[in-house]
PyMOL Python script that loads the backbone (N, CA, C, O; Angstrom):
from pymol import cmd

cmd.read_pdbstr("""\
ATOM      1  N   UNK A   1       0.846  -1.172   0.000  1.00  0.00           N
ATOM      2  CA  UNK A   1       0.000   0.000   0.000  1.00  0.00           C
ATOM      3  C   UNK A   1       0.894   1.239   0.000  1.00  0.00           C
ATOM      4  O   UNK A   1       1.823   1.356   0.799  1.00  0.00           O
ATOM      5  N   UNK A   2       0.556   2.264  -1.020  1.00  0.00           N
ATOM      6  CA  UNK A   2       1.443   3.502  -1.163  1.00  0.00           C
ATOM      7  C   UNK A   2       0.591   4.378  -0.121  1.00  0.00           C
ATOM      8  O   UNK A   2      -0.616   4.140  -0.076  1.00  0.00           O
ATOM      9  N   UNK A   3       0.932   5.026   0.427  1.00  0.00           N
ATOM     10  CA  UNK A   3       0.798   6.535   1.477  1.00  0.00           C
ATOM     11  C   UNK A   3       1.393   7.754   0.923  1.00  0.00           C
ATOM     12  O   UNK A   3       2.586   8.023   1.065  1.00  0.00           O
ATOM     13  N   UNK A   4       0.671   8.391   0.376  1.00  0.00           N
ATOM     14  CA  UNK A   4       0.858  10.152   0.401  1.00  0.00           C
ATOM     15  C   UNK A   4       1.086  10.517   1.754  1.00  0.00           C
ATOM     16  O   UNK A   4       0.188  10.062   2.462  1.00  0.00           O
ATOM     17  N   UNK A   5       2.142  11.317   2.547  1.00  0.00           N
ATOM     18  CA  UNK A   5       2.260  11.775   3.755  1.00  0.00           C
ATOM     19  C   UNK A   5       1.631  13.204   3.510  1.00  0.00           C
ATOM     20  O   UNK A   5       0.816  13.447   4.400  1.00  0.00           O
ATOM     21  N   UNK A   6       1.740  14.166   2.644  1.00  0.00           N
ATOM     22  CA  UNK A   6       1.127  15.511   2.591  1.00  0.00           C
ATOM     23  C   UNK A   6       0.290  15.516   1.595  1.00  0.00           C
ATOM     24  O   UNK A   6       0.775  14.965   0.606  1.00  0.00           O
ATOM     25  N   UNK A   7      -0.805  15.923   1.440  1.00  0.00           N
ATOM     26  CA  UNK A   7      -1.211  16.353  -0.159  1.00  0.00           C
ATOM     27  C   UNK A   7      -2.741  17.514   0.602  1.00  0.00           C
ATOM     28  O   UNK A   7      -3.566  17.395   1.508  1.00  0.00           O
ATOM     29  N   UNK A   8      -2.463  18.335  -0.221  1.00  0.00           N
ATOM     30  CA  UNK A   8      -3.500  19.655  -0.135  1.00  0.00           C
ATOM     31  C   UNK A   8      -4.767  19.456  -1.254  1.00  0.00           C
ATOM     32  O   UNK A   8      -4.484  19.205  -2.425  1.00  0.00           O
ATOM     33  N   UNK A   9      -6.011  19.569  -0.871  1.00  0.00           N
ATOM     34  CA  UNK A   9      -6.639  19.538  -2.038  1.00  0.00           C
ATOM     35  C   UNK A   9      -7.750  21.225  -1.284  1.00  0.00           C
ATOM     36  O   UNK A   9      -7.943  21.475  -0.094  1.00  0.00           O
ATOM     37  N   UNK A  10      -8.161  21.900  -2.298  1.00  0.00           N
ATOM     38  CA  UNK A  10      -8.808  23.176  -2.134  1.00  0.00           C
ATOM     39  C   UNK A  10      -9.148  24.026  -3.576  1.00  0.00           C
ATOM     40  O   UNK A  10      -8.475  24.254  -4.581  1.00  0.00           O
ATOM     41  N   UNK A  11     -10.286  24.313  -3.236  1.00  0.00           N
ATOM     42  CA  UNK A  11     -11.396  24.968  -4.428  1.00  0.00           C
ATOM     43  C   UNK A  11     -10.654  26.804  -4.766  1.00  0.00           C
ATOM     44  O   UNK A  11      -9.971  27.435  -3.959  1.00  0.00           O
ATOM     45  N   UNK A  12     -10.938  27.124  -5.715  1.00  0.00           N
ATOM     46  CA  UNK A  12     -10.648  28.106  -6.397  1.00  0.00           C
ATOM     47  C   UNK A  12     -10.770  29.082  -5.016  1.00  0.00           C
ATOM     48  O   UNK A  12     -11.138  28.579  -3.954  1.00  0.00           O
ATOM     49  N   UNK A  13     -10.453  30.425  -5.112  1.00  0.00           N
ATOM     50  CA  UNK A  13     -10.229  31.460  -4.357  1.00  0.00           C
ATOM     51  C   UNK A  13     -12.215  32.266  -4.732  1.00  0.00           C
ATOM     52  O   UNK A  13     -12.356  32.980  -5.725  1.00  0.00           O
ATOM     53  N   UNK A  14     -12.934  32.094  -4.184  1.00  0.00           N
ATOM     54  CA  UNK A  14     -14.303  32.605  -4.458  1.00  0.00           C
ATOM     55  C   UNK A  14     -14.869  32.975  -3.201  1.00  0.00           C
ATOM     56  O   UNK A  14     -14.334  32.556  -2.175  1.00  0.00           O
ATOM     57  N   UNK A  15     -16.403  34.081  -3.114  1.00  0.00           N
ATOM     58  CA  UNK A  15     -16.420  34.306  -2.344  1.00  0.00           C
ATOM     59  C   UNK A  15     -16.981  32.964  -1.053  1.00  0.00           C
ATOM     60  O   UNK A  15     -16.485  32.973   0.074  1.00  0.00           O
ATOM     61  N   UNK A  16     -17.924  32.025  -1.421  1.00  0.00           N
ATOM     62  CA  UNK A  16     -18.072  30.870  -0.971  1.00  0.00           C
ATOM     63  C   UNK A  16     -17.323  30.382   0.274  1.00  0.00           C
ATOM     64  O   UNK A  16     -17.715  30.070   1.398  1.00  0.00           O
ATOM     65  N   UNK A  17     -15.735  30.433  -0.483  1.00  0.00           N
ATOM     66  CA  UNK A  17     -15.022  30.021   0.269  1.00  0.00           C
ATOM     67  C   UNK A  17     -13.494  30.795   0.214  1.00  0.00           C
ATOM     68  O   UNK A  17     -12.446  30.266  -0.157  1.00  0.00           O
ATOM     69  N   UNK A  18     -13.637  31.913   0.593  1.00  0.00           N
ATOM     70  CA  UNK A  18     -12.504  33.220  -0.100  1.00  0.00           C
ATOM     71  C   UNK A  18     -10.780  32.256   0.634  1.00  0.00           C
ATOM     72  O   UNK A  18     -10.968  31.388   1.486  1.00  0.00           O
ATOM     73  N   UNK A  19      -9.640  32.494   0.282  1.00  0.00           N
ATOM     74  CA  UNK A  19      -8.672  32.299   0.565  1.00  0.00           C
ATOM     75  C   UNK A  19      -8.256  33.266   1.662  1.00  0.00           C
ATOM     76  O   UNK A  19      -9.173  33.992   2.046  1.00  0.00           O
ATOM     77  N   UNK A  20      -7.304  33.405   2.140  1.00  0.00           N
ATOM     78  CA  UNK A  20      -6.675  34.260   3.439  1.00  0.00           C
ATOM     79  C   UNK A  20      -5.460  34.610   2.511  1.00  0.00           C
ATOM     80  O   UNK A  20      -5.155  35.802   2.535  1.00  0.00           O
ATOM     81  N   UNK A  21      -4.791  33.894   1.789  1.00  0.00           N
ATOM     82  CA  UNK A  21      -3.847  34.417   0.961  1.00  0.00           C
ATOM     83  C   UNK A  21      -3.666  33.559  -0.305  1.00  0.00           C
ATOM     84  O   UNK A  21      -3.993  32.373  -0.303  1.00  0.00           O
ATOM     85  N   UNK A  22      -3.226  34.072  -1.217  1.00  0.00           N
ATOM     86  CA  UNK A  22      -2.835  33.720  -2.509  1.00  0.00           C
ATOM     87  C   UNK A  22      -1.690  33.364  -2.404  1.00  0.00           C
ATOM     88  O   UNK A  22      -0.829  34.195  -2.116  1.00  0.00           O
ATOM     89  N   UNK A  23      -1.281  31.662  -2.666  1.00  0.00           N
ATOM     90  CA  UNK A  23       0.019  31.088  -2.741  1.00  0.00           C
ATOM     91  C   UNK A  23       0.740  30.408  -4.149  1.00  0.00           C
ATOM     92  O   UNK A  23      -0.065  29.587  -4.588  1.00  0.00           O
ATOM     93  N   UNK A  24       1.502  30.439  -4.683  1.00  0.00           N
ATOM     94  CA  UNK A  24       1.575  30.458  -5.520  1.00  0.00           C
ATOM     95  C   UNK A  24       1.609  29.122  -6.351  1.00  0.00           C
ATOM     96  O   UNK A  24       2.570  28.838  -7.067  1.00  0.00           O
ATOM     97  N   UNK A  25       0.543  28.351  -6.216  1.00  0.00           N
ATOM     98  CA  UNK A  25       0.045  26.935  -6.518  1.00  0.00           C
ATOM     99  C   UNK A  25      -1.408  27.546  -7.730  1.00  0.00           C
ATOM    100  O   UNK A  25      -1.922  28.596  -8.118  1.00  0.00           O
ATOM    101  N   UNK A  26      -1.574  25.503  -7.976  1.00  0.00           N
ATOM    102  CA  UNK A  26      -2.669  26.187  -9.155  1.00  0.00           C
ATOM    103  C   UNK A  26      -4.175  26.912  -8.424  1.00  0.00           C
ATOM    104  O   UNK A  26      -4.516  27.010  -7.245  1.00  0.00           O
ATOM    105  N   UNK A  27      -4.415  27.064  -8.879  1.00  0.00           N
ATOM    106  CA  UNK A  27      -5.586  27.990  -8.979  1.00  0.00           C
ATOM    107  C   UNK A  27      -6.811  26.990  -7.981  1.00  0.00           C
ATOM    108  O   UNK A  27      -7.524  27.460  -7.094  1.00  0.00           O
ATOM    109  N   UNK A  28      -6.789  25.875  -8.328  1.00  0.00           N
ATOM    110  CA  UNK A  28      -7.934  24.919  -7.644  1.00  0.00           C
ATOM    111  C   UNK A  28      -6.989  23.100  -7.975  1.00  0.00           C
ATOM    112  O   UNK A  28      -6.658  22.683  -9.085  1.00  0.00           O
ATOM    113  N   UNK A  29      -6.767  22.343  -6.564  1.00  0.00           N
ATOM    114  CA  UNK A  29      -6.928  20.778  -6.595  1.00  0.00           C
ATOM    115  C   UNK A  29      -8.333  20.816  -5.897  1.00  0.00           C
ATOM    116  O   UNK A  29      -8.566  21.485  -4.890  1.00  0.00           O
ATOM    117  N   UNK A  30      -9.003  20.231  -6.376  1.00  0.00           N
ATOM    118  CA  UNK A  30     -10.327  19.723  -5.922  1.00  0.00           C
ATOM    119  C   UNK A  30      -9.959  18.643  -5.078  1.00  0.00           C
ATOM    120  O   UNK A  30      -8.770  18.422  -4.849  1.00  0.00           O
ATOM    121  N   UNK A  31     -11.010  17.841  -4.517  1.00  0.00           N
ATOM    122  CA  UNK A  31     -10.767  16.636  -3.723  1.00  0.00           C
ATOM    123  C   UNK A  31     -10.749  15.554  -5.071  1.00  0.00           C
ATOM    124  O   UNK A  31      -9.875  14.689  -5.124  1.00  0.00           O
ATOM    125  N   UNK A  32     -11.782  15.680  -6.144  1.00  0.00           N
ATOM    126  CA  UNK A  32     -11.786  14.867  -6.972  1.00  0.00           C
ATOM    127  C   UNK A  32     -10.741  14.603  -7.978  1.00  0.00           C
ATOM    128  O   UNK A  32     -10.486  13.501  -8.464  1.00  0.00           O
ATOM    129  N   UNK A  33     -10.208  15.636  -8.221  1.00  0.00           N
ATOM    130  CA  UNK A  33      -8.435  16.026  -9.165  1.00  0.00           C
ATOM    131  C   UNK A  33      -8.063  15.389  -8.390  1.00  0.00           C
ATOM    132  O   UNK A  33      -7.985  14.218  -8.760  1.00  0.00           O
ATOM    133  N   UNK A  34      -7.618  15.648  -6.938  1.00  0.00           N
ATOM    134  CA  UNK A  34      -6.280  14.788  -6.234  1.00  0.00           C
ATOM    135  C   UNK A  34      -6.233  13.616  -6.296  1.00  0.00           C
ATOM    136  O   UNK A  34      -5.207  12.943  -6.397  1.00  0.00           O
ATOM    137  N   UNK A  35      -7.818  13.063  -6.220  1.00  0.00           N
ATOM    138  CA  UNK A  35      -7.985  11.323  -6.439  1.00  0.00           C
ATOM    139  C   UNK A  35      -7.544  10.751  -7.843  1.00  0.00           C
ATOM    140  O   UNK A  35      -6.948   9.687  -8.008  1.00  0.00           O
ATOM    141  N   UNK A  36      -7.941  11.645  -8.838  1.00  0.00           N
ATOM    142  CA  UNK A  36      -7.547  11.751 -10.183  1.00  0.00           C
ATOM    143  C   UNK A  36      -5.899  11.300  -9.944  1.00  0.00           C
ATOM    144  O   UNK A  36      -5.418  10.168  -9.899  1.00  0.00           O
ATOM    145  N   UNK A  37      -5.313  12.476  -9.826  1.00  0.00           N
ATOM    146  CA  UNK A  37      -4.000  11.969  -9.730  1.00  0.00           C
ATOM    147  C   UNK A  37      -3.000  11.049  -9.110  1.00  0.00           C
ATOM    148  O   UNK A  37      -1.906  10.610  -9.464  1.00  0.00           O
ATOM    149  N   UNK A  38      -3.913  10.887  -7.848  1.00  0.00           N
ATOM    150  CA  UNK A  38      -3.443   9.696  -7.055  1.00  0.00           C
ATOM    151  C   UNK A  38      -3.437   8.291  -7.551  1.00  0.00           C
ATOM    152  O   UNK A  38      -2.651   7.376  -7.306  1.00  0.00           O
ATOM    153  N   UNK A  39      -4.676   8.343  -8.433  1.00  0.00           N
ATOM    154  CA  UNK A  39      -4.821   6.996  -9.314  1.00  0.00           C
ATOM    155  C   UNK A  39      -4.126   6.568 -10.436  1.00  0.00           C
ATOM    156  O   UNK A  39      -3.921   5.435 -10.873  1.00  0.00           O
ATOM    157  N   UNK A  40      -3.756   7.807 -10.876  1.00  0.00           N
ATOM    158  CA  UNK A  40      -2.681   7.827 -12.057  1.00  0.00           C
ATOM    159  C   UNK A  40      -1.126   7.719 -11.867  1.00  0.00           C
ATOM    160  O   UNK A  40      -0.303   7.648 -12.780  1.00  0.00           O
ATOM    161  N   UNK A  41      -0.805   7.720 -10.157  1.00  0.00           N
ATOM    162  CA  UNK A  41       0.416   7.344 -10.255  1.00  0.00           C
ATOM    163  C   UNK A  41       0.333   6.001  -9.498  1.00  0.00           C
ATOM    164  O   UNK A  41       1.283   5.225  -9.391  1.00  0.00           O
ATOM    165  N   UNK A  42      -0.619   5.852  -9.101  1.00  0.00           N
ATOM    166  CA  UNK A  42      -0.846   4.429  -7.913  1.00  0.00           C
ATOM    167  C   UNK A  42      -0.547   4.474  -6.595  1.00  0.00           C
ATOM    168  O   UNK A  42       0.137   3.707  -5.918  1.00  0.00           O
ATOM    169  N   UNK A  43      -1.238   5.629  -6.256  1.00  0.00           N
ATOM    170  CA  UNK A  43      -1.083   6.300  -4.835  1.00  0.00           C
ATOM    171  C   UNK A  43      -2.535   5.959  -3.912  1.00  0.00           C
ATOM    172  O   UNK A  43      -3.551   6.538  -4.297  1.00  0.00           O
ATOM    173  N   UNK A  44      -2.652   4.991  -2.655  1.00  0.00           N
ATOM    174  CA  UNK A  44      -3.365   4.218  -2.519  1.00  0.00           C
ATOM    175  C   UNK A  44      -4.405   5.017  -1.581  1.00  0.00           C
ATOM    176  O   UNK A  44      -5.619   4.832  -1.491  1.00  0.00           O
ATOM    177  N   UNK A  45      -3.453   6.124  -0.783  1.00  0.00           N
ATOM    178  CA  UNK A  45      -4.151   6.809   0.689  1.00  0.00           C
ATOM    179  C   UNK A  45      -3.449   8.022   0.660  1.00  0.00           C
ATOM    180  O   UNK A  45      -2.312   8.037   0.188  1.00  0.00           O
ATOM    181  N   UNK A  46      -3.925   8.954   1.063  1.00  0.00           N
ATOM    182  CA  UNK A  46      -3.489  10.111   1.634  1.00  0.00           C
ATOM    183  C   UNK A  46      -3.285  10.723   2.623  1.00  0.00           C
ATOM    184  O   UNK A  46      -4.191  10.423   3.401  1.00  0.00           O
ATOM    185  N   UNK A  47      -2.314  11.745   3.285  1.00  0.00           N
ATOM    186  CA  UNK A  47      -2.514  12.262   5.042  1.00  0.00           C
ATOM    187  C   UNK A  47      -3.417  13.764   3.814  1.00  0.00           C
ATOM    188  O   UNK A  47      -2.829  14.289   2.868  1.00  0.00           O
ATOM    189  N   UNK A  48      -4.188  13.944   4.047  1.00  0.00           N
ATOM    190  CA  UNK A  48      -4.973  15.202   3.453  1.00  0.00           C
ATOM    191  C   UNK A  48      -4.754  16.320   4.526  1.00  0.00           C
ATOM    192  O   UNK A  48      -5.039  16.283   5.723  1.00  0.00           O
ATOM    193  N   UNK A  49      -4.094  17.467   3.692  1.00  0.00           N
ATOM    194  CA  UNK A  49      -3.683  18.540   5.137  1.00  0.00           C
ATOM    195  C   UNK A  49      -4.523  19.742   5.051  1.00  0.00           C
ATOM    196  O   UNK A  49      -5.071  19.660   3.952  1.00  0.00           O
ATOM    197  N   UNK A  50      -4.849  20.651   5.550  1.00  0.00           N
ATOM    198  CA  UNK A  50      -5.924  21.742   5.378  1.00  0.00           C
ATOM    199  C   UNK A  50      -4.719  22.703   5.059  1.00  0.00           C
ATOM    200  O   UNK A  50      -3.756  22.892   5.802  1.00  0.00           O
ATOM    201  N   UNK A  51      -4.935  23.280   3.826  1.00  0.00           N
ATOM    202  CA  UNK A  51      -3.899  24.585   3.687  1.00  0.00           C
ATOM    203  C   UNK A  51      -4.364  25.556   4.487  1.00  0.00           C
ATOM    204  O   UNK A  51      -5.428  26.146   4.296  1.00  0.00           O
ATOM    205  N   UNK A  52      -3.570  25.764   5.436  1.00  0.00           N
ATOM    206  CA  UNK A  52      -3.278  27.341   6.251  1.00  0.00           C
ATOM    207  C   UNK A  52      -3.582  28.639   5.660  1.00  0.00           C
ATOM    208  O   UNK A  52      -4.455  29.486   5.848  1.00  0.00           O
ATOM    209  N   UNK A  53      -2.443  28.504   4.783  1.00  0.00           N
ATOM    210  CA  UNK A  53      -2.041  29.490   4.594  1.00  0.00           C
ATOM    211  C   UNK A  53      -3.235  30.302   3.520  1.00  0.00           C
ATOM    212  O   UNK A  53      -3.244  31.482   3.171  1.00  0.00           O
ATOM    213  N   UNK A  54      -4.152  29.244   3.180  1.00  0.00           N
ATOM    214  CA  UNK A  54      -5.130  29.830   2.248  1.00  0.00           C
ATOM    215  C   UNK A  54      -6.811  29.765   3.548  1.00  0.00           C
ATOM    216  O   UNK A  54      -7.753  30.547   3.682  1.00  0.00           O
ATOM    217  N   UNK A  55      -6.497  28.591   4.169  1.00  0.00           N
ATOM    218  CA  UNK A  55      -8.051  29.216   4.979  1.00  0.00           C
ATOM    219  C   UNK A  55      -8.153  28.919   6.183  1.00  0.00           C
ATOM    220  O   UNK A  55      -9.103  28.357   6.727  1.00  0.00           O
ATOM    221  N   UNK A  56      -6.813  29.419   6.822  1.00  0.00           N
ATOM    222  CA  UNK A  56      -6.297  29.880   8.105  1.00  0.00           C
ATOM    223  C   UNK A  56      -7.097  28.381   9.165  1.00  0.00           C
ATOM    224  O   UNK A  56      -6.640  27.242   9.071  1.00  0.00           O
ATOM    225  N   UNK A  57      -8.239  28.713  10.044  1.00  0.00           N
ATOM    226  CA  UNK A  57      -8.774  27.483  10.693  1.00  0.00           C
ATOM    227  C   UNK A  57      -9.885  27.011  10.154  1.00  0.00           C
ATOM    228  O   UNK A  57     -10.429  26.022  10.646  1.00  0.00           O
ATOM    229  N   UNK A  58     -10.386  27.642   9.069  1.00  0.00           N
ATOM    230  CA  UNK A  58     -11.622  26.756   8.453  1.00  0.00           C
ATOM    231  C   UNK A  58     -10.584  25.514   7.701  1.00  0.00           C
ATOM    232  O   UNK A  58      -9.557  25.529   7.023  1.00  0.00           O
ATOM    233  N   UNK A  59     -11.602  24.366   8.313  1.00  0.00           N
ATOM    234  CA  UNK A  59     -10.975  23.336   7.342  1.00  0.00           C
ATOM    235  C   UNK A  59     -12.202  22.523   6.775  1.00  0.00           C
ATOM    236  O   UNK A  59     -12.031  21.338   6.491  1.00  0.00           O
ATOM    237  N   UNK A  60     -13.461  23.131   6.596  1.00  0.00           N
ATOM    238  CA  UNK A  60     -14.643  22.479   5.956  1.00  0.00           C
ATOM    239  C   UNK A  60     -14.026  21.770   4.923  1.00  0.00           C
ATOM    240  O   UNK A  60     -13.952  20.545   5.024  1.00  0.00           O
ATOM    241  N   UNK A  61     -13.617  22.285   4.045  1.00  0.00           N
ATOM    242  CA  UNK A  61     -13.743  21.841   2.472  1.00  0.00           C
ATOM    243  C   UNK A  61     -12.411  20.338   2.475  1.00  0.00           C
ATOM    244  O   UNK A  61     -12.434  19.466   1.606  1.00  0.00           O
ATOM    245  N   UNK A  62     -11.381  20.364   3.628  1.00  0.00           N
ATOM    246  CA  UNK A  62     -10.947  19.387   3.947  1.00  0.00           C
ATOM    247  C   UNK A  62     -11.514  17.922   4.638  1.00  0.00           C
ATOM    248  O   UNK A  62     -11.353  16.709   4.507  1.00  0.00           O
ATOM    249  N   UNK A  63     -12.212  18.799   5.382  1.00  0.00           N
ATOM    250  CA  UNK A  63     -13.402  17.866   6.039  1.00  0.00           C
ATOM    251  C   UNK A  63     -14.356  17.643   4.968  1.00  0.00           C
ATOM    252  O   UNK A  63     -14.687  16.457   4.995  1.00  0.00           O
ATOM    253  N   UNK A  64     -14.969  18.312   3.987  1.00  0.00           N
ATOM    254  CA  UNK A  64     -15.738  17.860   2.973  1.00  0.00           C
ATOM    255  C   UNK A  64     -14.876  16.029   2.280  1.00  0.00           C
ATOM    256  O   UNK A  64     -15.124  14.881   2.650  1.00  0.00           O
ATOM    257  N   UNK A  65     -14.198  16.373   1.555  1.00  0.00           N
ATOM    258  CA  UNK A  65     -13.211  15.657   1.091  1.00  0.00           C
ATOM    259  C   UNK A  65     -12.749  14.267   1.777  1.00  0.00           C
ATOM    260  O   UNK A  65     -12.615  13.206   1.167  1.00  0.00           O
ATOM    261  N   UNK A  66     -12.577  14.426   2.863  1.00  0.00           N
ATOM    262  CA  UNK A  66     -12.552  13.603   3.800  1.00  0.00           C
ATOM    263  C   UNK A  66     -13.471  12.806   3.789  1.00  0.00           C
ATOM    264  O   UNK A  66     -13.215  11.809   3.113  1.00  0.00           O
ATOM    265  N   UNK A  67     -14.663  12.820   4.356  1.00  0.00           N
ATOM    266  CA  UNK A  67     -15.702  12.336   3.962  1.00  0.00           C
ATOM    267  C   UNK A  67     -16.465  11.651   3.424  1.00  0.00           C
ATOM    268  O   UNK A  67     -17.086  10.634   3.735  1.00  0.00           O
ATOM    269  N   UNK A  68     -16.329  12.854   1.761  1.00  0.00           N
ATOM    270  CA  UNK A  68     -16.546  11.939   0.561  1.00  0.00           C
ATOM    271  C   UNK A  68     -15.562  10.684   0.554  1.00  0.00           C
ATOM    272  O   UNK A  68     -16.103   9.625   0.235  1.00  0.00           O
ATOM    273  N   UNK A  69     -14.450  10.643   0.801  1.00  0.00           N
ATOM    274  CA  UNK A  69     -13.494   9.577   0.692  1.00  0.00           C
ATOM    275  C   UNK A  69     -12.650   9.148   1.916  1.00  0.00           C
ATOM    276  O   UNK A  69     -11.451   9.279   2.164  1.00  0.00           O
ATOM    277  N   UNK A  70     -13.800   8.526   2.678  1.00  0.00           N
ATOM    278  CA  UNK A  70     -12.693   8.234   3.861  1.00  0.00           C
ATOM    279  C   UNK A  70     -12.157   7.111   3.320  1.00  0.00           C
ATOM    280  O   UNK A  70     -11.016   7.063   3.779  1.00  0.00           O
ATOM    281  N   UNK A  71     -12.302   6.336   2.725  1.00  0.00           N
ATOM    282  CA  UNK A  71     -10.946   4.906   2.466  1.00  0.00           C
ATOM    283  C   UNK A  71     -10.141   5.202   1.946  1.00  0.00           C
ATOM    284  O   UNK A  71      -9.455   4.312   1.444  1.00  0.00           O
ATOM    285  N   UNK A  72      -9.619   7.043   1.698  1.00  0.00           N
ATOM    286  CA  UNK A  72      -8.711   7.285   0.854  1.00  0.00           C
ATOM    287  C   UNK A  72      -8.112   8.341   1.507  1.00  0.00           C
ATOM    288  O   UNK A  72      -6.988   8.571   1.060  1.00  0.00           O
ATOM    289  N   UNK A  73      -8.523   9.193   2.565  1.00  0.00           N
ATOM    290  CA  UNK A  73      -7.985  10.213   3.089  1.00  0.00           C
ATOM    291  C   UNK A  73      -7.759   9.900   4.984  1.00  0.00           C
ATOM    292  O   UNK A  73      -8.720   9.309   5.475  1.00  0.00           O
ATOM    293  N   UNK A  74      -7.046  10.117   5.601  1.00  0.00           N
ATOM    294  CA  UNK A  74      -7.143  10.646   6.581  1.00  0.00           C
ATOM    295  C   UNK A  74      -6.729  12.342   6.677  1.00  0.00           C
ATOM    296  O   UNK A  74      -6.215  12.951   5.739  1.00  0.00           O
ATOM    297  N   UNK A  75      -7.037  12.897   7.888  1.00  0.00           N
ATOM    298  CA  UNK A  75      -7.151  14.426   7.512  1.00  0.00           C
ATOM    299  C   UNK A  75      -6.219  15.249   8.697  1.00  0.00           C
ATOM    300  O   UNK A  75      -6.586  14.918   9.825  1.00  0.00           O
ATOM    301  N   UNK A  76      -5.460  15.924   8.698  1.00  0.00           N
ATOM    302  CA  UNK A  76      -4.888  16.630   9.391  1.00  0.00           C
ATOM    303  C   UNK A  76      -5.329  18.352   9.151  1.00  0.00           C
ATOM    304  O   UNK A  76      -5.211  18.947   8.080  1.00  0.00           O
ATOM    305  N   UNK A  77      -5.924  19.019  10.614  1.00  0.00           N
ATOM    306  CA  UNK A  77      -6.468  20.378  10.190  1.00  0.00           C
ATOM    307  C   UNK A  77      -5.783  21.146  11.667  1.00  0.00           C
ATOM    308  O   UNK A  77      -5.487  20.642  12.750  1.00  0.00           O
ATOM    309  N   UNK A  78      -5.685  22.636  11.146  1.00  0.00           N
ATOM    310  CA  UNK A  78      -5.721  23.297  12.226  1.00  0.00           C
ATOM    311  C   UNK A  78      -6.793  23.553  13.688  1.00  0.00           C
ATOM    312  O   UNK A  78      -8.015  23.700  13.656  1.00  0.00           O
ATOM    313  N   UNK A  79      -6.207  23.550  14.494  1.00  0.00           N
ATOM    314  CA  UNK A  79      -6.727  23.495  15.397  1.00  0.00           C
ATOM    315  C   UNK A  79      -6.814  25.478  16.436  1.00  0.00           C
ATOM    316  O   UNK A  79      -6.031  25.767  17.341  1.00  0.00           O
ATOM    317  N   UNK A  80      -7.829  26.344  15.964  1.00  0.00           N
ATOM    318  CA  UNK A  80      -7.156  27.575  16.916  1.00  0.00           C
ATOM    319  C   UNK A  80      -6.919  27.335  18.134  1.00  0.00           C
ATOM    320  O   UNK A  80      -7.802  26.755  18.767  1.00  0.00           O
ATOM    321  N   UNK A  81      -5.553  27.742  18.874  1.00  0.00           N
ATOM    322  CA  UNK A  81      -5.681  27.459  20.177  1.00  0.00           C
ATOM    323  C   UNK A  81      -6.411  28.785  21.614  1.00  0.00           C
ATOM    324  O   UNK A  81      -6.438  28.783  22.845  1.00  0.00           O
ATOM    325  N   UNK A  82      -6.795  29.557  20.720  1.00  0.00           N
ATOM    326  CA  UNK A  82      -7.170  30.606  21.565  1.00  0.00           C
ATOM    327  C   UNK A  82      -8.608  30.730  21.255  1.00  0.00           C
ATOM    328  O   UNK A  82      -9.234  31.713  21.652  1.00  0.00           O
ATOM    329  N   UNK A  83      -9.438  29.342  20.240  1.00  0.00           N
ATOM    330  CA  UNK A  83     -10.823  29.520  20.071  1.00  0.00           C
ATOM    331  C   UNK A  83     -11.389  28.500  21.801  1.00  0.00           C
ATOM    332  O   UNK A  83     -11.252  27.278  21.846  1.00  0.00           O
ATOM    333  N   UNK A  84     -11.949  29.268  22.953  1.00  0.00           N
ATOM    334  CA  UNK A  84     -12.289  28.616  23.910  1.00  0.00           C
ATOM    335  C   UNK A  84     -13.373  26.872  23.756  1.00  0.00           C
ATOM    336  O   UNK A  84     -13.624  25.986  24.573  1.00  0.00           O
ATOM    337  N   UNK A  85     -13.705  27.063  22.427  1.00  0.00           N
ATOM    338  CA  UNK A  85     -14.679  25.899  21.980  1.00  0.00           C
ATOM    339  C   UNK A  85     -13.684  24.553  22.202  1.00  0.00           C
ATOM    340  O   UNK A  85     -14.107  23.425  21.950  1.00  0.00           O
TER     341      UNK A  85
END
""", "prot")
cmd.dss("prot")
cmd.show_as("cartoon", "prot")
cmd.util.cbc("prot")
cmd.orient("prot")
């Protein structure tokens, strides 16, 4: 069994789901592209990470993803430590 240790997947910069910053990656990996590509090299699982740097502690759309594909993702997300919840 192959393991991806990092892989980012995240939707275009919109208001929906606006970015926190513009990094200089493509424009949109979807959850469904990454599977795309994972299959095309024979990549079996993923650690799925919530990009930061684009949506700081929201990690819905990671958690979306997740989800849709848990036999294929586990998920690593930020956690705020100063949100009292």
């Amino acid at each position: 069994m192959i393991i991806d240790s990092q892989v980012h997947a995240y939707e275009a910069n919109t208001p929906k789901r606006p970015w926190h910053s513009v990094p200089n990656w493509p424009d949109h990996v979807t959850g469904d592209e990454m599977m795309a590509a994972m299959d095309k090299v024979g990549v079996d699982g993923a650690i799925l990470v919530s990009a930061f740097s684009m949506y700081q502690y929201d990690a819905s759309y990671a958690v979306e993803v997740q989800r849709a594909h848990p036999d294929r993702f586990a998920i690593v997300k930020p956690v705020n430590p100063d949100d009292p919840a």
